[in-house]
C-alpha positions in Angstrom: -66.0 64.8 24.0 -67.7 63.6 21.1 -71.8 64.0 21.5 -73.9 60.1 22.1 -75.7 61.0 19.2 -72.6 61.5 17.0 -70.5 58.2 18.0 -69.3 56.5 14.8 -66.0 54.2 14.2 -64.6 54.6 10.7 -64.6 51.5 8.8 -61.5 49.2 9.4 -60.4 49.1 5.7 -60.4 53.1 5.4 -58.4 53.1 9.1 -55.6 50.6 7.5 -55.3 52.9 4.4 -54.5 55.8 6.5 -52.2 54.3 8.8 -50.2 52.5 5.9 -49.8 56.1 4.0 -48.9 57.7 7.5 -45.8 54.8 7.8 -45.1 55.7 4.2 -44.7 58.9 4.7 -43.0 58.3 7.8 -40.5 55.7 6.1 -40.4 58.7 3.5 -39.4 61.0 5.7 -36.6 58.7 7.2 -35.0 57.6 3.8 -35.8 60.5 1.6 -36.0 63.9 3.4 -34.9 66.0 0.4 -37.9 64.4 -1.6 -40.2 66.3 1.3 -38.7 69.4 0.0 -40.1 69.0 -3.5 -43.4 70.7 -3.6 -45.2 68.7 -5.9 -44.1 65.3 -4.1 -45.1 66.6 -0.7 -48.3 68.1 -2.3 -49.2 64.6 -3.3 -48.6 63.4 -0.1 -50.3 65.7 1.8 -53.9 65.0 -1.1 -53.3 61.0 -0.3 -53.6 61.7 3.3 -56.5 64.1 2.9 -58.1 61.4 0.9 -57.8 58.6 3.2 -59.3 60.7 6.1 -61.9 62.1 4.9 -62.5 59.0 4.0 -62.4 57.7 7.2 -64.5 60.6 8.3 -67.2 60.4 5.9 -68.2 56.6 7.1 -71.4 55.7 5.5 -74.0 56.2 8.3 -76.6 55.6 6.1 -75.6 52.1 5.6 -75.7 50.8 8.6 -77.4 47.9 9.8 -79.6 47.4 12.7 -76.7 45.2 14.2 -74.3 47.9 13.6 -76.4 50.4 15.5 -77.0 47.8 18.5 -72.8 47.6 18.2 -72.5 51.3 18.1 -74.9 51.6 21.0 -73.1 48.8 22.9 -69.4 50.5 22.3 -71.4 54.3 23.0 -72.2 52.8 26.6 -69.1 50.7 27.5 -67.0 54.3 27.0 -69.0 55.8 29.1 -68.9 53.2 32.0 -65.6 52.7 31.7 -65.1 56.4 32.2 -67.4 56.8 35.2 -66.1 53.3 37.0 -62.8 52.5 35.9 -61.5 49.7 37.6 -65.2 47.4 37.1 -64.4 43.6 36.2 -65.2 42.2 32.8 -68.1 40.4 34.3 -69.7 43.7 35.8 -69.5 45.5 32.7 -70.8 43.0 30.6 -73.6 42.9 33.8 -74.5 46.7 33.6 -74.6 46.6 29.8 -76.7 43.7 29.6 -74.4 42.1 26.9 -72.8 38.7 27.1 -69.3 38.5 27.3 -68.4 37.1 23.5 -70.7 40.0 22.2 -68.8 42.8 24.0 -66.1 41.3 22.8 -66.7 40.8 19.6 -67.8 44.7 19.3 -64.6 45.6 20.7 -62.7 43.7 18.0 -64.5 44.7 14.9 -65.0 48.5 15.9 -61.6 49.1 17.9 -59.6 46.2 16.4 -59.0 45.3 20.1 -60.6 42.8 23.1 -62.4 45.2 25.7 -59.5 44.4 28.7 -56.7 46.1 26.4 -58.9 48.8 25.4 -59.7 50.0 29.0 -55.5 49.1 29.6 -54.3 51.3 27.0 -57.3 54.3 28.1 -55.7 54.2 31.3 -52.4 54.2 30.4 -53.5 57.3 28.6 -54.8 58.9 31.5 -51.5 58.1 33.5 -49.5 60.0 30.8 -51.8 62.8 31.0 -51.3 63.0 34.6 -47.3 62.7 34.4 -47.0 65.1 31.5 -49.4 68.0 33.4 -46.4 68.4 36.1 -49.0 69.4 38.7 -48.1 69.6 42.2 -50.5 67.0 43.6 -48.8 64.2 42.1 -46.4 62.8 44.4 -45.0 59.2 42.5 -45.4 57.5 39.6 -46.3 54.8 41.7 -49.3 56.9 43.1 -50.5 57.9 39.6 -50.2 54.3 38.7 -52.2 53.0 41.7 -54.6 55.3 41.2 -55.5 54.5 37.4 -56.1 50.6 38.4 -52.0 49.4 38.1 -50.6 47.4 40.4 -47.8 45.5 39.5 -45.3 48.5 38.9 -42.4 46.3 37.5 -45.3 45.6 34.3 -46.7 49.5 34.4 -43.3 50.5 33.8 -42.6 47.8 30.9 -45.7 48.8 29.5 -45.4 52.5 29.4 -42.8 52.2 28.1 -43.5 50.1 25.0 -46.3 52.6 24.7 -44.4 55.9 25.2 -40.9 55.1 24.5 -39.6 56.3 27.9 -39.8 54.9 31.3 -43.0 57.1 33.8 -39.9 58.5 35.6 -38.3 60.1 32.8 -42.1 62.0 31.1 -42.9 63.0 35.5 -39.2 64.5 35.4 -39.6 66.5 32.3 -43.0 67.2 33.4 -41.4 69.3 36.0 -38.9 71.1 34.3 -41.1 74.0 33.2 -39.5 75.4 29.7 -38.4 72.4 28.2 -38.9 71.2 25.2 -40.7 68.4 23.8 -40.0 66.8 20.8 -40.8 63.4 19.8 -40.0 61.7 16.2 -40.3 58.8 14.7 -42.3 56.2 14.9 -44.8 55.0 17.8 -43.2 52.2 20.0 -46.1 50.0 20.2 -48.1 48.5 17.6 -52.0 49.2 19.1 -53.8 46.6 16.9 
């Protein structure tokens, strides 16, 4: 968990940088394996990346505007509600944060390059997958984990997961409880976030 005090969202330029060197090196890595094995390509690689994320770390908290604090502030608190009351309606959020519904939005967009509704879908979604990868014994159906996380048209929870994940909820709760398997997974991310 990442302190109050210490939330900060990288800028959106220095987040694009890094993601189009990590396709690069993906693509790379797809066309031109042997070129991985060359130390001084993969050493130049591996300083580009380092680059770009620190420079995504290193966001200028000095610079920021009043506004941007108010934003920061607004996103800080929209986590945590989300967190603690999960399946709240747009209107009750915007409600208990005391924020109109364009300015929530508008946060959302600029800071997590996504509305607020998608951004609470794809958290949960997370939290599904958590729960189907532990393998633990209370978790009787994918149906049940999806119920319980605020899903309830299973036909779209299972489309969905599956453009997230790659694989349909079945298949990651099956694995799940296989103790001893491996898991492995390469390639690209099925679902474009942004």
């Amino acid at each position: 968990m990442v302190p109050p005090a210490a939330r900060w969202r990288p800028s959106i330029a220095a987040v694009r940088e890094l993601l189009q060197l990590h396709l690069a090196a993906i693509r790379m890595a797809e066309a031109r394996a042997p070129a991985l094995t060359d130390f001084q390509a993969a050493h130049g690689l591996e300083q580009q990346l380092l680059h770009s994320l620190i420079g995504c770390l290193s966001g200028a908290a000095d610079e920021e505007t009043p506004a941007g604090r108010r934003h920061r502030d607004i996103l800080g608190r929209f986590e945590d509600l989300i967190t603690d009351e999960p399946f709240l309606r747009m209107a009750d959020i915007c409600a208990a944060l005391g924020v109109s519904d364009g300015l929530l939005r508008a946060c959302c967009n600029k800071h997590l390059g996504m509305g607020p509704s998608k951004y609470g879908r794809l958290r949960r979604m997370q939290q599904v997958h958590r729960a189907l990868r532990s393998g633990t014994p209370d978790i009787a159906s994918v149906s049940e984990v999806a119920r319980r996380h605020g899903f309830e048209g299973l036909g779209h929870f299972a489309a969905y997961y599956r453009a997230c994940y790659g694989e349909l909820p079945s298949t990651t709760l099956r694995r799940a409880s296989k103790p001893g398997v491996a898991e492995l997974t390469l390639g690209r991310p099925r679902m474009k976030l942004s």
